[in-house]
TITORDREN-899044 format. One record per residue (C-alpha): residue in one letter; x, y, z. Coordinates in steps of 0.1 Angstrom, whole numbers, padded with zeros to 4 digits, always signed. Each point is the difference from the previous one (the first is absolute). Layout:
% TITORDREN-899044
aXYZ/...
END
This chain:
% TITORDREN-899044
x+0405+1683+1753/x-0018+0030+0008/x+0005+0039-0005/x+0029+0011-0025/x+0016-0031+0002/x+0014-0012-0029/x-0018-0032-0017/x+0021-0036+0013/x+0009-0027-0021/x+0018-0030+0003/x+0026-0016-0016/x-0001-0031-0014/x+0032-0012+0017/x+0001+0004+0034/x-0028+0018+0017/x+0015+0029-0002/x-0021+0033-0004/x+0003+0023-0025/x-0015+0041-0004/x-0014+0004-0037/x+0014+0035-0011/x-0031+0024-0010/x-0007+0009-0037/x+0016+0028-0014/x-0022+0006-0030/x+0012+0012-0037/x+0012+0037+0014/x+0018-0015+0030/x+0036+0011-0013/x+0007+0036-0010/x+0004-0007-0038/x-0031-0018-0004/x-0013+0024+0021/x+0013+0030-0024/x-0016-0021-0030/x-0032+0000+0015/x-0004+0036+0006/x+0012+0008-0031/x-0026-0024-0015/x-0026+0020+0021/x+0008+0033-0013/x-0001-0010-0035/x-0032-0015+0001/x-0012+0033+0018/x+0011+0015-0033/x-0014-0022-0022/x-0030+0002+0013/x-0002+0040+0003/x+0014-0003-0035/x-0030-0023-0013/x-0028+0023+0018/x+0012+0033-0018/x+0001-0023-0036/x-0032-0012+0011/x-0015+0035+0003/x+0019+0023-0023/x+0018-0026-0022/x-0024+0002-0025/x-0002+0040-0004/x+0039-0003-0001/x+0002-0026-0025/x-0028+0019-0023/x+0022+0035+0003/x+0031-0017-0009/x-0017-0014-0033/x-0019+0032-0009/x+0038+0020+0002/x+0006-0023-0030/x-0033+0010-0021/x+0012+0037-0009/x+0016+0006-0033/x+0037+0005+0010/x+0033+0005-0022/x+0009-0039-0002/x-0024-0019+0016/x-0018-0029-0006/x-0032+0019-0003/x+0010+0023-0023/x+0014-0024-0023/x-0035-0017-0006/x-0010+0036-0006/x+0020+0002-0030/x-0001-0033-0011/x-0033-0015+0014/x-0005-0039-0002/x-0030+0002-0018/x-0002+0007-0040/x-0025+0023-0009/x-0017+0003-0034/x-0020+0024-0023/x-0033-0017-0012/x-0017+0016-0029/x-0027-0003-0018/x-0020+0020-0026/x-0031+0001-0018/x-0004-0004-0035/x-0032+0018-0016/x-0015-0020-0026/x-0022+0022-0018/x+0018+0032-0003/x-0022+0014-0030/x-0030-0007+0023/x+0014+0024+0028/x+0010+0025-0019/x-0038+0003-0013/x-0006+0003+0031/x-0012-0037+0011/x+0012-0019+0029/x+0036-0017+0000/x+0000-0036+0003/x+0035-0009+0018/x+0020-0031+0002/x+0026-0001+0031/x+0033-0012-0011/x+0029-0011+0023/x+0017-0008+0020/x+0041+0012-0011/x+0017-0002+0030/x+0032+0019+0005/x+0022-0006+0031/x+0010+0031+0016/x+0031+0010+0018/x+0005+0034+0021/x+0032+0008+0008/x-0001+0029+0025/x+0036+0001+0005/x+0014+0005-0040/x+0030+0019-0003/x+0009+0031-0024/x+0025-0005-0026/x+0010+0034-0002/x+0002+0011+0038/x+0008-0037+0010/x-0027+0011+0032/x-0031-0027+0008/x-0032+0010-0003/x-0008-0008+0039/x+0012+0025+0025/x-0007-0004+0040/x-0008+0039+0008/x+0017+0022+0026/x-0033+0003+0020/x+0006-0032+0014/x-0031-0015-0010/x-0010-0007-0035/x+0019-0013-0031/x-0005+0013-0036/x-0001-0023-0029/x-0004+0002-0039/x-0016-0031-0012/x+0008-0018-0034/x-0023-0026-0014/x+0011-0028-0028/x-0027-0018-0010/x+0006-0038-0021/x-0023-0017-0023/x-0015-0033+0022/x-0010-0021-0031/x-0006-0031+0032/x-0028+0021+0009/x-0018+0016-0031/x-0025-0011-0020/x+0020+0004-0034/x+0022+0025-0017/x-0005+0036+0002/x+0018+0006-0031/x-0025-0016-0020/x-0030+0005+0021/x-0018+0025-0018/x-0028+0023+0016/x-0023+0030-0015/x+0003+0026+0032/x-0013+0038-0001/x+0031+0023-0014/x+0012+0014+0031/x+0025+0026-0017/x-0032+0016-0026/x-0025+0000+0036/x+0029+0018+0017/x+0007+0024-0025/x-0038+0007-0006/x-0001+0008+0042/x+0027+0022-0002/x-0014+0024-0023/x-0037-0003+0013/x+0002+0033+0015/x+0021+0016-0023/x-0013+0035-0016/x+0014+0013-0032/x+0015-0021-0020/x-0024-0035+0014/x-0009-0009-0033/x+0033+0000-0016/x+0015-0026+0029/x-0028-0025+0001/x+0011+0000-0042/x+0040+0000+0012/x-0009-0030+0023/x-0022-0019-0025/x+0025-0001-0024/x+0028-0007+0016/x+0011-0037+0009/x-0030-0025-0005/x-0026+0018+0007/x-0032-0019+0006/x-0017-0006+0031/x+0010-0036+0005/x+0032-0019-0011/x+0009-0037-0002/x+0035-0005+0018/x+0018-0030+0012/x-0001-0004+0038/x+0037+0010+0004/x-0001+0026-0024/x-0027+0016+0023/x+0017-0001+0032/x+0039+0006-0012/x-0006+0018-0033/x-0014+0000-0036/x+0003+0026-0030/x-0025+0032+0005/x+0014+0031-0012/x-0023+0023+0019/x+0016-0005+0037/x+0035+0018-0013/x-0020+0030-0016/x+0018+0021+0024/x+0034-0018+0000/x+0028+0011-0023/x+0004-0024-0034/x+0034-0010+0000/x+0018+0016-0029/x+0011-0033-0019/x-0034-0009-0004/x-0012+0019-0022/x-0042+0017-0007/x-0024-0022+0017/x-0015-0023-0022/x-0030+0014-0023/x+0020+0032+0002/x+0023+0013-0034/x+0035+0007+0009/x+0008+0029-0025/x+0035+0005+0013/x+0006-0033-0001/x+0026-0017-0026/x-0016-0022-0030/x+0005-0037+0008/x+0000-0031-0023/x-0034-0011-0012/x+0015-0038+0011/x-0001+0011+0035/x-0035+0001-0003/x-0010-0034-0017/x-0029-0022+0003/x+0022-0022+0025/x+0014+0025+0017/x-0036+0016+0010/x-0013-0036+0011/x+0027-0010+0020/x-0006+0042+0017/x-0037-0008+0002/x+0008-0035+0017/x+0021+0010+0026/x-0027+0031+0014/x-0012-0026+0023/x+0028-0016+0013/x+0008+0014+0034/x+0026-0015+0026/x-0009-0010+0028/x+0014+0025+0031/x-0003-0024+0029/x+0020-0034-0010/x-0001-0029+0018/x+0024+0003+0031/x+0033+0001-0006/x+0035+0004+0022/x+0005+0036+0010/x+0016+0020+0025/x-0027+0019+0013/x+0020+0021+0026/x+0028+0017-0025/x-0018-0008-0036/x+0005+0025-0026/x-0035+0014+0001/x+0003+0026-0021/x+0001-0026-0029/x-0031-0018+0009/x-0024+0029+0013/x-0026+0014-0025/x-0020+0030-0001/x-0038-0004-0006/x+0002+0014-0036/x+0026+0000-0024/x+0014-0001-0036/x+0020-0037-0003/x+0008-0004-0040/x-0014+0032-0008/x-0038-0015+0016/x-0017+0010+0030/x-0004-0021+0023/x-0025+0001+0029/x-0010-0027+0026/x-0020-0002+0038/x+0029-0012+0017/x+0030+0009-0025/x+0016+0022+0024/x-0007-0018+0035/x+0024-0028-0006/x+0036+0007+0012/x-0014+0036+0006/x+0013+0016+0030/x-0029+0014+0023/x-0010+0026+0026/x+0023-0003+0034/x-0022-0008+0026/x+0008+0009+0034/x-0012-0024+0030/x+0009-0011+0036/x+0022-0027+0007/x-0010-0005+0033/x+0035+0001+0020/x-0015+0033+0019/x-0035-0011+0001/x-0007-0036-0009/x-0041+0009-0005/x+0007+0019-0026/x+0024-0020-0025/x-0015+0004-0034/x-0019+0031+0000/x+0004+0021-0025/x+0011+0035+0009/x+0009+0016-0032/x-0006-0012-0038/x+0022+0021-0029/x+0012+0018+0031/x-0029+0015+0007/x-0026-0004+0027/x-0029+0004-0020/x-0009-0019-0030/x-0007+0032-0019/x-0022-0018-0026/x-0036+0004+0023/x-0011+0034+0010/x+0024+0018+0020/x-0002+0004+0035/x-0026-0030-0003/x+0001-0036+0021/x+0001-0014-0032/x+0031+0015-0006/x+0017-0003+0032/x+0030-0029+0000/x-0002-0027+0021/x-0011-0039+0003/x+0022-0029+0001/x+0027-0015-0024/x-0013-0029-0016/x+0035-0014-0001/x+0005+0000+0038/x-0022-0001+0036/x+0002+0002+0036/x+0000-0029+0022/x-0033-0010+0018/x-0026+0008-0024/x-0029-0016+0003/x-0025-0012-0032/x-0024+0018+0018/x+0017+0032-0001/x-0009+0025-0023/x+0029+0007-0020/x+0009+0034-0020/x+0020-0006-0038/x+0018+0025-0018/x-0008-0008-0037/x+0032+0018-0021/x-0015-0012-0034/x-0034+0015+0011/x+0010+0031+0019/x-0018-0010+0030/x-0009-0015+0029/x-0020-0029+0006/x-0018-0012+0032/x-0004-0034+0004/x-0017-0022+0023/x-0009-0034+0006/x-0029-0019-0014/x+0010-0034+0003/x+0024-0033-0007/x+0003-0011-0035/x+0019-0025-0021/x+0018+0015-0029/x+0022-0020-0023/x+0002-0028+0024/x+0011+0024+0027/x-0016+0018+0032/x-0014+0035-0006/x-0013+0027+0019/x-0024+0017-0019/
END
């Protein structure tokens, strides 16, 4: 057959001829043919859908994550803030002079580094006042920064320290007699009579022999509480007659009592113990905290770090990147003021500024310069890279 016809076929009974029907295909009937468009369109979509991932997925994926880096009230973010997953510790060392006669004849010290005592050390930024009941972290009005009063508590790591501090001994220059001698080096009238005031009072010499501990969280010298008040039940100072005073047994004063007194002038607690459990946030602080210099048993005592553990410190003000996410960490204001008032006023030195240590913003690169804020040194510190080194088995940027 020729033309339109349709296609003939014959039975297999018969002869007679039969007309094939034509195919209809999948979409001949109106619900397959429904399905098929809808198929169609969603593909369309799917596709449109995969070239706008394709070229702005990533930009949108990166944006969504850096919404989650700012330091917002109950976020992830902010919780590693307070509570980072990292311990950090306080390494120290000292020298120990070992010909202090020689120095003070004016020869050259001979030193012997000892260490390291390592102390773990916890800030808590977030500590809260017994009295007022109020934390010590505040998100400001302005929309933009936070304020916080950091508290450290620092824990004797005996795991890793070379020994024990409190019977590591060391011969160091007397820090309380050199300080005393610099504050009256300009002095008029009257010079002569406090360089004797500060000679003899305390121990007086130019070097003193003091157990590790004692020298960072306190030993005996009387000299650093010459201007504090002597408590009353204490009595005249030692050396010093009492007139007023009542008469007292002789027995008080026997040959074992004075040895046992004379034994126990060296004995000094140590300040940082080894970790133990406290509640950081809502502590009674007030108990723990220490000032640099005071009378405890009717003896001053003095130390470098006696009144930095448990201490509360200077509110520092910083961005927490919700309004600007570049600027999370940088220090706006330190003791609520924008100047450091400790360099020449008016000075760059002096201006406030630098990143938090604690805390940066997202996509810095090792190669970038980078700006510090230093608390503990009252400045600011630019730093830049050098180079990739390995530092206690770990990574480093140096």
């Amino acid at each position: 057959m020729t033309g339109s016809a349709k296609p003939e076929q014959a039975t297999f009974l018969g002869g007679q001829v039969k007309y094939e029907e034509g195919e209809a295909g999948c979409c001949h009937s109106r619900p397959t043919r429904y399905c098929c468009m809808a198929t169609a369109v969603l593909g369309c979509l799917v596709m449109v859908l995969g070239m706008v991932v394709l070229v702005a997925g990533q930009g949108l994926l990166e944006g969504a994550i850096l919404k989650t880096m700012a330091l917002s009230p109950g976020s992830d973010r902010l919780s590693s803030w307070l509570n980072p997953p990292v311990q950090a510790h306080l390494t120290t060392y000292s020298f120990h002079v070992t010909n202090p006669e020689a120095v003070m004849q004016g020869k050259k010290p001979i030193v012997k580094e000892v260490g390291p005592f390592t102390y773990k050390a916890v800030t808590v930024k977030d500590s809260v006042d017994k009295d007022t009941g109020k934390e010590n972290l505040d998100f400001n009005e302005d929309g933009e920064t936070l304020t916080y009063r950091p508290r450290k508590f620092y824990f004797f790591d005996r795991s890793q320290s070379v020994g024990d501090p409190d019977t590591t001994f060391i011969t160091v220059p007397n820090i309380p007699l050199l300080t005393g001698f610099t504050k009256i080096r300009d002095m008029g009238w009257g010079k002569g009579t406090a360089a004797d005031v500060v000679k003899n009072t305390g121990l007086g010499t130019p070097f003193i022999n003091v157990s590790f501990t004692g020298l960072l969280w306190g030993y005996n010298d009387e000299l650093p509480c010459l201007s504090h008040t002597r408590p009353d039940e204490c009595g005249a100072p030692e050396g010093e007659i009492d007139i007023f005073a009542e008469d007292s047994d002789d027995d008080e004063w026997g040959d074992d009592e004075w040895k046992r007194k004379k034994r126990s002038a060296g004995r000094y607690k140590r300040e940082a113990e080894e970790e133990t459990e406290i509640d950081y946030k809502n502590a009674d602080f007030e108990s723990m905290q220490k000032p640099k210099a005071e009378y405890v048993d009717c003896k001053c005592e003095w130390g470098l770090f006696r009144d930095r553990n448990v201490t509360l410190r200077k509110p520092v003000k910083i961005h927490h990147g919700m309004a600007d996410l570049s600027k999370k960490g940088w220090v706006e204001e330190f003791n609520s003021s924008p100047n450091m008032n400790w360099w020449q006023p008016g000075s760059t030195c002096d201006k406030l500024g630098g990143q938090d240590g604690a805390t940066l913003p997202p996509g810095v690169m090792k190669t970038d310069a980078m700006d510090m804020f230093i608390s503990l040194m009252c400045r600011r510190i630019n730093l830049e890279y050098e180079k990739d080194v390995e530092h206690l088995g770990l990574n480093s940027y140096r």
